[in-house]
C-alpha positions in Angstrom: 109.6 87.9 101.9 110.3 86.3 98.5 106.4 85.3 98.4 105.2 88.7 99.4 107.4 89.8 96.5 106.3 87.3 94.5 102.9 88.2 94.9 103.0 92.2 94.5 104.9 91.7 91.0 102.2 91.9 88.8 101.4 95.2 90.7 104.9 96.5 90.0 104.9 95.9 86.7 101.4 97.4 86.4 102.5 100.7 87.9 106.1 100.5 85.7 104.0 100.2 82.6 101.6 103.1 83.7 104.8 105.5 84.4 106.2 104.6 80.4 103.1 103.9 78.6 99.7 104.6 79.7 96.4 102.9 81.9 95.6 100.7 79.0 99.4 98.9 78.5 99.5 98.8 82.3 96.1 97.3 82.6 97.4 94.7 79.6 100.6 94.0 81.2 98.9 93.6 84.8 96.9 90.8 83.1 99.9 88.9 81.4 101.4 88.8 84.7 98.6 87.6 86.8 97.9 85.1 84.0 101.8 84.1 84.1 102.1 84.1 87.6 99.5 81.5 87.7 101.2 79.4 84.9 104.4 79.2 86.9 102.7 78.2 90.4 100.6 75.1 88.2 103.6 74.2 86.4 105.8 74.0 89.6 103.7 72.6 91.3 103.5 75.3 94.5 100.1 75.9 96.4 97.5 78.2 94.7 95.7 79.7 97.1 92.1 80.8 96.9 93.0 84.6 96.9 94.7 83.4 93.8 92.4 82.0 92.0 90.4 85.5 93.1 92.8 88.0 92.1 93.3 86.5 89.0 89.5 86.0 88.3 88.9 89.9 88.9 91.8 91.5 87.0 91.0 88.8 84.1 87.4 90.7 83.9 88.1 94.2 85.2 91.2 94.6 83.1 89.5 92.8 79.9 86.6 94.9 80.5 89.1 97.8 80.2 90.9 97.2 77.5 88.0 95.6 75.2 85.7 99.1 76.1 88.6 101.1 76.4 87.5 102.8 78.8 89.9 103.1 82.6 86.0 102.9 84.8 86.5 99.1 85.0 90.5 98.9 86.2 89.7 101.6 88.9 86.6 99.7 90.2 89.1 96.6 90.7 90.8 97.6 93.9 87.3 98.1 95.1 85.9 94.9 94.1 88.6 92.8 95.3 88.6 94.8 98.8 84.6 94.7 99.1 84.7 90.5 98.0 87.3 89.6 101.2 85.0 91.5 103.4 82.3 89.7 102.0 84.0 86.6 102.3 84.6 87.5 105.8 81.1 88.5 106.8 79.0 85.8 104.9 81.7 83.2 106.7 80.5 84.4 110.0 76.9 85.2 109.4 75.6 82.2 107.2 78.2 79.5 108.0 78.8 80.6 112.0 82.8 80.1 110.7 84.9 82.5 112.0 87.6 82.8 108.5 90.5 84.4 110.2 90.1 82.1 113.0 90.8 79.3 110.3 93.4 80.7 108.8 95.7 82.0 111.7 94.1 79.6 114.5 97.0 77.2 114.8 99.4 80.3 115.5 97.6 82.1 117.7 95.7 81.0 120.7 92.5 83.6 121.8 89.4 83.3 123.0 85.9 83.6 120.6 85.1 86.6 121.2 88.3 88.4 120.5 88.4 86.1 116.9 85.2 87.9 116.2 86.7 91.2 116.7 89.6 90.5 114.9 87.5 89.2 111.5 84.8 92.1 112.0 88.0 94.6 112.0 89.3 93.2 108.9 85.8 93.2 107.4 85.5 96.6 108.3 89.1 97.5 106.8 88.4 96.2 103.5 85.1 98.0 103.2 86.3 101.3 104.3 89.7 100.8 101.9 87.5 99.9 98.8 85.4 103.1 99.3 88.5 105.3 99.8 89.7 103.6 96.7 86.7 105.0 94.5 86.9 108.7 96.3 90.7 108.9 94.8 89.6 107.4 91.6 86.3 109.4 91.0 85.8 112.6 92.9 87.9 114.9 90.8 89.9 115.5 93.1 92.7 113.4 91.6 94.5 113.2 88.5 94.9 109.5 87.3 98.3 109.1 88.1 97.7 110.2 92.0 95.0 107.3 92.0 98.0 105.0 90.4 100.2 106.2 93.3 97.4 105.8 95.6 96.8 101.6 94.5 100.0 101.2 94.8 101.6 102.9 97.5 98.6 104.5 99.2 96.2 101.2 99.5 99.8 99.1 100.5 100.9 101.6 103.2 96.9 101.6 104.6 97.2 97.9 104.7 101.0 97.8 106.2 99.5 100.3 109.3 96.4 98.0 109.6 98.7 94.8 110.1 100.8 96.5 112.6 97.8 97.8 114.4 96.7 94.1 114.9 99.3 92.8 115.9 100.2 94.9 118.5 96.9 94.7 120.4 96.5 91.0 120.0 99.5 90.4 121.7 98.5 92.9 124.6 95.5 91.4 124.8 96.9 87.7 124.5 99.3 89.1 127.3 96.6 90.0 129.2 94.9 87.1 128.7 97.4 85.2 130.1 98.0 83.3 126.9 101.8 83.6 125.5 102.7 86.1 123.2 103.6 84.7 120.3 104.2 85.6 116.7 101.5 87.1 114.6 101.3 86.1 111.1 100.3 89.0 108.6 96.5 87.1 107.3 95.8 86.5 104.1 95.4 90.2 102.7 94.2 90.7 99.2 97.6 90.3 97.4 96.3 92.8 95.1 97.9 92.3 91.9 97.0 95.5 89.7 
């Protein structure tokens, strides 16, 4: 819990910024605390993961490219760039390296057979695709204001995410059930800790 926390903060302080300032200081603060958060994790020494090095490369551009054109097109395009680069991640694992990523990364928890790995790393391909386009219908039909598409990346594209997890995990462990393997405890993958 204290690491998912840790993770979402530059997120909460993006979307606290927004509601006293405006999409420029929250965009500024976003990248101080990305760029802090990744000062604390050298300097104690903890684990930086690649999704760190990730989220921290894509707000560094998307947010500079914000405030230095001042102009809010680049910090709403950053929810679906991060989104559409895990699902390529995901694919371009499968396709051009026949490595199955989420069987790597939850494989020593979770016992299934091929097939079902595929299914579960299409699904999550498939997930972040279809969250980065509903990110950019919110942040450029005209049908919302720019503090609904705030709301949205931070509640709406958390709560998406939340359902999505739950989803899994129940029907892998039917189907494990099924399978005849033992139901064991699902960890939540490594979603795109988005981070503003």
């Amino acid at each position: 819990m204290k690491k998912f926390l840790f993770d979402l903060f530059p997120l909460i302080l993006f979307f606290v910024a927004f509601k006293f300032s405006d999409i420029f200081t929250a965009t500024a603060v976003a990248i101080a605390a990305g760029i802090g958060q990744f000062i604390w994790l050298k300097a104690t020494g903890k684990a930086i993961e690649a999704t760190h090095w990730i989220n921290l490369s894509v707000i560094v551009v998307f947010g500079g490219a914000t405030l230095f054109f001042h102009n809010d097109v680049f910090i709403k395009w950053k929810p679906t760039v991060l989104y559409w680069l895990f699902a390529a991640i995901l694919l371009g694992g499968k396709w051009f390296l026949g490595r199955n990523l989420m069987q790597k990364l939850m494989g020593k928890q979770v016992a299934m057979p091929a097939a079902i790995w595929d299914k579960l790393n299409y699904s999550w391909a498939a997930f972040f695709t279809l969250s980065g386009a509903l990110n950019l219908y919110v942040a450029f039909s005209g049908a919302y204001t720019e503090a609904q598409w705030v709301n949205f990346k931070v509640f709406g594209l958390m709560a998406l995410l939340l359902v999505f997890v739950i989803a899994q995990s129940v029907w892998l462990g039917r189907h494990m059930k099924e399978g005849g393997e033992p139901a064991r405890a699902l960890p939540s993958p490594a979603e795109p800790k988005e981070r503003s």
